[in-house]
PQR file with spaces between the fields and no chain letter, atoms N, CA, C, O and H, PARSE charges and radii, in Angstrom:
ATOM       1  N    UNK     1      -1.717   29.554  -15.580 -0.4000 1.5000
ATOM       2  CA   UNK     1      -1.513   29.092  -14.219 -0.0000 2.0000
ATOM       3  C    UNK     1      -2.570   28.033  -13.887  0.5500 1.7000
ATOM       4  O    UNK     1      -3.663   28.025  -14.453 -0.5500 1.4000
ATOM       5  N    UNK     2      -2.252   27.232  -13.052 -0.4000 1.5000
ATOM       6  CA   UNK     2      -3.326   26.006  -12.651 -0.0000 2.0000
ATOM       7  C    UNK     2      -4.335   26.661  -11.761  0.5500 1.7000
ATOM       8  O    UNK     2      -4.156   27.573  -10.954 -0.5500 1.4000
ATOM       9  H    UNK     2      -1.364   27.238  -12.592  0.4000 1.0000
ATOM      10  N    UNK     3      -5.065   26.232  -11.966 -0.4000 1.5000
ATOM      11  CA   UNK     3      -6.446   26.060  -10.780 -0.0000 2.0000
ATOM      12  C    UNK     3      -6.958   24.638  -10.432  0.5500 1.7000
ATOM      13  O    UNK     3      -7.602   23.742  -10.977 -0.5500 1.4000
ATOM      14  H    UNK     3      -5.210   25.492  -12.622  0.4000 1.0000
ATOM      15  N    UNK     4      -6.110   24.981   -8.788 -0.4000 1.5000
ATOM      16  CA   UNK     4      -5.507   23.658   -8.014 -0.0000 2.0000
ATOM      17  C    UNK     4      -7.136   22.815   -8.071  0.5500 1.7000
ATOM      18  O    UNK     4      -7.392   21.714   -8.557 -0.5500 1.4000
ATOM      19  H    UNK     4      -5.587   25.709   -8.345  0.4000 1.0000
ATOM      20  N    UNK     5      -8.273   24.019   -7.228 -0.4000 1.5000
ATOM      21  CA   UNK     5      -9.228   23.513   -7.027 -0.0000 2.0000
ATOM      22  C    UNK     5     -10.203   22.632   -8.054  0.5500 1.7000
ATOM      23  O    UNK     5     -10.914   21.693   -7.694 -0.5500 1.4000
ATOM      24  H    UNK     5      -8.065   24.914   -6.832  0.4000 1.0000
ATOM      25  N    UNK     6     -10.045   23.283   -9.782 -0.4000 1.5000
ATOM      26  CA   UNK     6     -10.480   22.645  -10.689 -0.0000 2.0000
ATOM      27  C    UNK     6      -9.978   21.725  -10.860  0.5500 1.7000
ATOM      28  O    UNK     6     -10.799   20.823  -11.028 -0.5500 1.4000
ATOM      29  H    UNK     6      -9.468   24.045  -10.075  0.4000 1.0000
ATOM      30  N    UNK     7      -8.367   21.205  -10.957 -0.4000 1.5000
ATOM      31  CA   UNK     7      -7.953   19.948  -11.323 -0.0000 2.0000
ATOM      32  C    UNK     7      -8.183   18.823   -9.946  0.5500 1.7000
ATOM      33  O    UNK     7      -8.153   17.601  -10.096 -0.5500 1.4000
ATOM      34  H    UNK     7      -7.700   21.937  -10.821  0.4000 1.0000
ATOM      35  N    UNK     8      -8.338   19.283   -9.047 -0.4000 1.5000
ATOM      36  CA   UNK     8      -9.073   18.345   -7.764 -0.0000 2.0000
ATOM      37  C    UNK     8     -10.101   17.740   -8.166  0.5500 1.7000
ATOM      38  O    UNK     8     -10.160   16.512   -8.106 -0.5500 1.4000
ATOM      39  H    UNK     8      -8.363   20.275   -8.925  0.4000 1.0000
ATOM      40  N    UNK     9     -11.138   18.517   -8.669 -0.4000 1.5000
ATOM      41  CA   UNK     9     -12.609   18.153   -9.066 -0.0000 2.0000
ATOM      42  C    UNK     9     -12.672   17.279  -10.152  0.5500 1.7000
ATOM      43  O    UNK     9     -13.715   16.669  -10.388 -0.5500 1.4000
ATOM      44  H    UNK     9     -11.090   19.515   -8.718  0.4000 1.0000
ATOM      45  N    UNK    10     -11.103   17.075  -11.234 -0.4000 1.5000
ATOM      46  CA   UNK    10     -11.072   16.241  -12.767 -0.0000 2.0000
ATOM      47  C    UNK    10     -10.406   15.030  -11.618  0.5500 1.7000
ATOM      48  O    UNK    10     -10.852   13.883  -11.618 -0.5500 1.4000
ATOM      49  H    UNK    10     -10.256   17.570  -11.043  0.4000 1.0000
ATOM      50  N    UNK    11      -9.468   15.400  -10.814 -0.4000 1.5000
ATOM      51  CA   UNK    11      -9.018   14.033  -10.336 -0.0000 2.0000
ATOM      52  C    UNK    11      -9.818   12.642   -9.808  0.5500 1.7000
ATOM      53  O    UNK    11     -10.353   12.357   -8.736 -0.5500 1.4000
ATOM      54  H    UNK    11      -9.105   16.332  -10.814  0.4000 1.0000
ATOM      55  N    UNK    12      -9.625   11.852  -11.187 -0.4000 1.5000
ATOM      56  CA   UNK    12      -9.899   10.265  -10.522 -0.0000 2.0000
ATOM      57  C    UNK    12      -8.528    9.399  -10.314  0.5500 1.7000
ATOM      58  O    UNK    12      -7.540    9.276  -11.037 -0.5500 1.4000
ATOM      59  H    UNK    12      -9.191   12.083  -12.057  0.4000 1.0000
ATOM      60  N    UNK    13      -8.899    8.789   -8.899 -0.4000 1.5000
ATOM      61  CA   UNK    13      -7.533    7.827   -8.806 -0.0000 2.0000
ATOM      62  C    UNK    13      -7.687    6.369  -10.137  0.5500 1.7000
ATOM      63  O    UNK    13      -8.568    5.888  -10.849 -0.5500 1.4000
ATOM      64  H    UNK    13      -9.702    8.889   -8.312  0.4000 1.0000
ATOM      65  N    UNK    14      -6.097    6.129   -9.827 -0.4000 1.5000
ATOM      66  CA   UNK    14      -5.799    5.103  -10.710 -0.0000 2.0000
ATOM      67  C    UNK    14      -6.604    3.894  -10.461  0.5500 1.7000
ATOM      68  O    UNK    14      -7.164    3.741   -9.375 -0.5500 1.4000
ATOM      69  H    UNK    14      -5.380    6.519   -9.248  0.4000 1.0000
ATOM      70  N    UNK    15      -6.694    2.994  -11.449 -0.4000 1.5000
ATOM      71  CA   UNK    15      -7.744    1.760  -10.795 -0.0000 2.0000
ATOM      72  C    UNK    15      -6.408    0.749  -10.335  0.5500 1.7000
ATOM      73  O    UNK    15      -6.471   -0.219   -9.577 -0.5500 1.4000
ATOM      74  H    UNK    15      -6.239    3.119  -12.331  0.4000 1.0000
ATOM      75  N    UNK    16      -5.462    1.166  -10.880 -0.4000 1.5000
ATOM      76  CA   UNK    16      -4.202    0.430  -10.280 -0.0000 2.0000
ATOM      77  C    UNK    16      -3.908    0.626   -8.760  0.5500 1.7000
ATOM      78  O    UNK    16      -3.676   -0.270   -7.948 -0.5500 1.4000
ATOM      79  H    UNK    16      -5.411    1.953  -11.495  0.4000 1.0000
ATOM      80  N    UNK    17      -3.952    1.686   -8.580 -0.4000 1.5000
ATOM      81  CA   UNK    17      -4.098    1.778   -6.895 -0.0000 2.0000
ATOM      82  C    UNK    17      -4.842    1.101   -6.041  0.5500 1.7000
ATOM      83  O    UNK    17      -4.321    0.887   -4.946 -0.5500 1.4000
ATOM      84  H    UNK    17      -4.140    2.413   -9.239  0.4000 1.0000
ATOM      85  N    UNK    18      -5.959    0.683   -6.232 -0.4000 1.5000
ATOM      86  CA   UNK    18      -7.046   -0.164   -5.637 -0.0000 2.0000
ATOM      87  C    UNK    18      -7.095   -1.047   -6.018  0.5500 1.7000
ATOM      88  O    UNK    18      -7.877   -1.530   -5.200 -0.5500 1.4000
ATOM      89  H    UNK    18      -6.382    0.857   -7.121  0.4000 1.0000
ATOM      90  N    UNK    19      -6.812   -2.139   -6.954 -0.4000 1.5000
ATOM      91  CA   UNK    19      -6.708   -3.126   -7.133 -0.0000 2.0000
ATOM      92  C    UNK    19      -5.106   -3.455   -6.649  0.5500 1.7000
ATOM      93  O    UNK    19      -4.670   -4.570   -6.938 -0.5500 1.4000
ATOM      94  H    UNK    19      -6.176   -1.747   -7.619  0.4000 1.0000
ATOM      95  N    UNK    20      -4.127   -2.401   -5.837 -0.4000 1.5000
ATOM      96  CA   UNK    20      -3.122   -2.617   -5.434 -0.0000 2.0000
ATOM      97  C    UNK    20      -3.545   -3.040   -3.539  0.5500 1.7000
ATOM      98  O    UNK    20      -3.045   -3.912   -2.828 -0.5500 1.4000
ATOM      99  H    UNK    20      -4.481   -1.496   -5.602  0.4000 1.0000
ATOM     100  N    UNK    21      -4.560   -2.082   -3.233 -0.4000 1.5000
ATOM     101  CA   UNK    21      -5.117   -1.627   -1.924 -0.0000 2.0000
ATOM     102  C    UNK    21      -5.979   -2.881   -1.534  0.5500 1.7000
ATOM     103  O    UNK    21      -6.023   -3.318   -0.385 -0.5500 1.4000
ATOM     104  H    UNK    21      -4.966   -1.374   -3.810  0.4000 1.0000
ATOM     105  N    UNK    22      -6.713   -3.461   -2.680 -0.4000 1.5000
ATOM     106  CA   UNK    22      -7.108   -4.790   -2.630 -0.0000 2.0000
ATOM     107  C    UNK    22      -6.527   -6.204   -2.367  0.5500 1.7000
ATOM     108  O    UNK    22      -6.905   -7.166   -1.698 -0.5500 1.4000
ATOM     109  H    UNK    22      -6.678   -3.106   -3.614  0.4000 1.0000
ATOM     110  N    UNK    23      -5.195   -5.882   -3.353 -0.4000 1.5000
ATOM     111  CA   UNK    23      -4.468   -7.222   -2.762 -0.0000 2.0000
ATOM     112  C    UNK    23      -3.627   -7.424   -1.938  0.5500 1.7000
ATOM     113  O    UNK    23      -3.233   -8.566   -1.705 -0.5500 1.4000
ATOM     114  H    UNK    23      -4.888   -5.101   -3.896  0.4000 1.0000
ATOM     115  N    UNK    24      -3.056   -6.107   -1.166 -0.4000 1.5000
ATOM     116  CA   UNK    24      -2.749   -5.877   -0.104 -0.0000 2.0000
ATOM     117  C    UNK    24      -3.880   -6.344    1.312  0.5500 1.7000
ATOM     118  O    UNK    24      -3.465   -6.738    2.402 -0.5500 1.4000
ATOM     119  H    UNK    24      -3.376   -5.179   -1.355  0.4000 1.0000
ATOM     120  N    UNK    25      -4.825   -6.234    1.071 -0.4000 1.5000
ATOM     121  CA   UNK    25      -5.588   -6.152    2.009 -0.0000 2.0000
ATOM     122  C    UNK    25      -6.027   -7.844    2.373  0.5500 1.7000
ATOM     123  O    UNK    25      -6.298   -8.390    3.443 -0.5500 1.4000
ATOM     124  H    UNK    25      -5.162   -5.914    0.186  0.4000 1.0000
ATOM     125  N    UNK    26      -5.950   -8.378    0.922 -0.4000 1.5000
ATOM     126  CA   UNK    26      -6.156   -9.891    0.887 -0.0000 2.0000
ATOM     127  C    UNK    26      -5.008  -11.031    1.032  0.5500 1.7000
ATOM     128  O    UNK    26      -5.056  -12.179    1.473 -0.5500 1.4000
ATOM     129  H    UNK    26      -5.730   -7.936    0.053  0.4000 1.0000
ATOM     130  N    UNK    27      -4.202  -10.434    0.612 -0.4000 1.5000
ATOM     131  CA   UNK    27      -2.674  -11.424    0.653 -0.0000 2.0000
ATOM     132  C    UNK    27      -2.008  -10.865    2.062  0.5500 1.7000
ATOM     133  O    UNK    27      -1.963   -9.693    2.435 -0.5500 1.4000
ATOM     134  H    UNK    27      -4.163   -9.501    0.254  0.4000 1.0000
ATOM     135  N    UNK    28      -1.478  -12.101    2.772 -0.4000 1.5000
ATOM     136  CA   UNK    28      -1.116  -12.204    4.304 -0.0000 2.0000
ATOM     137  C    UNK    28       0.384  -11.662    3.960  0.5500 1.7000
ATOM     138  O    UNK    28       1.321  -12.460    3.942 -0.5500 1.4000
ATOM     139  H    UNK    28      -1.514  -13.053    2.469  0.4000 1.0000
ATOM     140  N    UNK    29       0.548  -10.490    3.731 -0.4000 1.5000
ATOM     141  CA   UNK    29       1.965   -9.888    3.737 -0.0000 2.0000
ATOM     142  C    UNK    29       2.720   -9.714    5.306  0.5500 1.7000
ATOM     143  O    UNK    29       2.150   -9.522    6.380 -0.5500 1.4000
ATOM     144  H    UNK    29      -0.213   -9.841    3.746  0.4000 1.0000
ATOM     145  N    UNK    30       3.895   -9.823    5.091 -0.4000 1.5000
ATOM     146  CA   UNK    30       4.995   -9.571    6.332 -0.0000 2.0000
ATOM     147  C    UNK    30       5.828   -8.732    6.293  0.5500 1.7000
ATOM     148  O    UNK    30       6.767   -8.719    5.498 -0.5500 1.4000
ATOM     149  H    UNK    30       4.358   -9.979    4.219  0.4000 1.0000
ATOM     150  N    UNK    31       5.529   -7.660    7.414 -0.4000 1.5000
ATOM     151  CA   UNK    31       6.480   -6.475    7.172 -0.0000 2.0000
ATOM     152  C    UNK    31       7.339   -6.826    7.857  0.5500 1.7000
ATOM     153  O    UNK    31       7.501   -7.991    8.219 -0.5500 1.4000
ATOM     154  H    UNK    31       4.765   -7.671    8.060  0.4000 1.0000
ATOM     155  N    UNK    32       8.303   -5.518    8.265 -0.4000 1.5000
ATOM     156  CA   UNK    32       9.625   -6.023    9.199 -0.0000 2.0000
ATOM     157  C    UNK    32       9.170   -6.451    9.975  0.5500 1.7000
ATOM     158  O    UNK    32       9.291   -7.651    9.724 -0.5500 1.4000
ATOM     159  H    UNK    32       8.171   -4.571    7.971  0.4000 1.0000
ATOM     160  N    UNK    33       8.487   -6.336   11.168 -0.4000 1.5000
ATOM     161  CA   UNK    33       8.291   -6.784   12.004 -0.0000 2.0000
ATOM     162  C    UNK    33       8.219   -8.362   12.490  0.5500 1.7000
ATOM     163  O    UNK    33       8.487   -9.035   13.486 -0.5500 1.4000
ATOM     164  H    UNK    33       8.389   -5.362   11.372  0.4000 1.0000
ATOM     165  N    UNK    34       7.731   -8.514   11.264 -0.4000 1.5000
ATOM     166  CA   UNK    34       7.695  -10.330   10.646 -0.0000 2.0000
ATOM     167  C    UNK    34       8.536  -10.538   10.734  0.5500 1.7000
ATOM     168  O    UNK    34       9.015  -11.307   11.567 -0.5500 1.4000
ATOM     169  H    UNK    34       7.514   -7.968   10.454  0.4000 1.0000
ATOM     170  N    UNK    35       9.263   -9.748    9.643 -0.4000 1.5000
ATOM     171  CA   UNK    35      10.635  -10.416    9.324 -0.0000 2.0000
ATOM     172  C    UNK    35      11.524  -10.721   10.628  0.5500 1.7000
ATOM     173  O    UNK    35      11.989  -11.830   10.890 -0.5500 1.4000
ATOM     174  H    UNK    35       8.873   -9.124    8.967  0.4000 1.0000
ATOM     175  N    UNK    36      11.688   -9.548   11.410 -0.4000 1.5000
ATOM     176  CA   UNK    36      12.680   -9.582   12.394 -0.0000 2.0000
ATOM     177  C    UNK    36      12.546  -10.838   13.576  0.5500 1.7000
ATOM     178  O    UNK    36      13.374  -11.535   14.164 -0.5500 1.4000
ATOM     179  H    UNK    36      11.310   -8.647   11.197  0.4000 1.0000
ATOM     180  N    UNK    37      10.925  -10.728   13.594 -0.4000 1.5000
ATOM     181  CA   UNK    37      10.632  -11.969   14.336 -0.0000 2.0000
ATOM     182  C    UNK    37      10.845  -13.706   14.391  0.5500 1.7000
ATOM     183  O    UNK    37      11.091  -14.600   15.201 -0.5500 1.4000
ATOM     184  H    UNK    37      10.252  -10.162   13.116  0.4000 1.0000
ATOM     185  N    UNK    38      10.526  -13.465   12.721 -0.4000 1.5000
ATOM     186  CA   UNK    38      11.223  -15.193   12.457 -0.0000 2.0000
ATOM     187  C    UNK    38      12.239  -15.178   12.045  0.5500 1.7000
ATOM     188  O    UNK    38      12.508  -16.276   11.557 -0.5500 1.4000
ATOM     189  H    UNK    38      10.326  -12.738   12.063  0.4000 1.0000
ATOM     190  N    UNK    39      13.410  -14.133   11.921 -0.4000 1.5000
ATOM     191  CA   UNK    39      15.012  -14.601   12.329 -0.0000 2.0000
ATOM     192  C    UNK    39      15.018  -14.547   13.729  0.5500 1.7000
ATOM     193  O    UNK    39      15.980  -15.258   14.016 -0.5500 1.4000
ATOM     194  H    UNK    39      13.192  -13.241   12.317  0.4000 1.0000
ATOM     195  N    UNK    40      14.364  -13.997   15.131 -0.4000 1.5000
ATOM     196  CA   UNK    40      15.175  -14.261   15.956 -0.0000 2.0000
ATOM     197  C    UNK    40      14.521  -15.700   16.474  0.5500 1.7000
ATOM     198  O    UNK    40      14.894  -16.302   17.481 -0.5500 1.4000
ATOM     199  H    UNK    40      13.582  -13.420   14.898  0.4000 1.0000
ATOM     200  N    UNK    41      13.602  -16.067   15.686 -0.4000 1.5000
ATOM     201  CA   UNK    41      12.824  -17.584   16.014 -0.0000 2.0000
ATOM     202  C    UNK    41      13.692  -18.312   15.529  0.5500 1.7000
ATOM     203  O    UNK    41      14.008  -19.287   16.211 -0.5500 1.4000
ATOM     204  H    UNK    41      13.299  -15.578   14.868  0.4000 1.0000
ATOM     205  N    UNK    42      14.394  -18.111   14.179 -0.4000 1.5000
ATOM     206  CA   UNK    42      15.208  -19.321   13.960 -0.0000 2.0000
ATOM     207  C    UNK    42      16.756  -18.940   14.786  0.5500 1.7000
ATOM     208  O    UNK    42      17.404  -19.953   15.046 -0.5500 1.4000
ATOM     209  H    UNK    42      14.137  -17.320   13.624  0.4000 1.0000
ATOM     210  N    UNK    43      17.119  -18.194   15.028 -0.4000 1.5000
ATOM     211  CA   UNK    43      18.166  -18.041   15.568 -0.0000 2.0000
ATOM     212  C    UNK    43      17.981  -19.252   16.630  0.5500 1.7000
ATOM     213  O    UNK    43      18.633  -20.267   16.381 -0.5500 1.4000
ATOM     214  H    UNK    43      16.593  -17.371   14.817  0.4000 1.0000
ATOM     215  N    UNK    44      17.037  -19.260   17.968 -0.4000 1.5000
ATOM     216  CA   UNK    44      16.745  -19.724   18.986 -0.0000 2.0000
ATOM     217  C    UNK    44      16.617  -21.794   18.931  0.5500 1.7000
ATOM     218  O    UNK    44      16.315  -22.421   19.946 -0.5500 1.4000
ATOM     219  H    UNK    44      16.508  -18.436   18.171  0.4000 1.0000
């Protein structure tokens, strides 16, 4: 059986995750909100 608490203590995150969390954080991404906004800009 596992022992949740021991494999907590082996867990390291991926370095892929943070170098994901990184370029998220640096690159000017557009969520929907974006999106929805500059179709109703070009609609107009």
């Amino acid at each position: 059986m596992l022992d949740f608490d021991e494999e907590l203590k082996r867990f390291k995150p991926s370095l892929e995750i943070e170098e994901i969390e990184d370029a998220v954080y640096r690159e000017d991404m557009s969520d929907m909100a974006d999106l929805i906004k500059e179709v109703i800009d070009q609609t107009k």
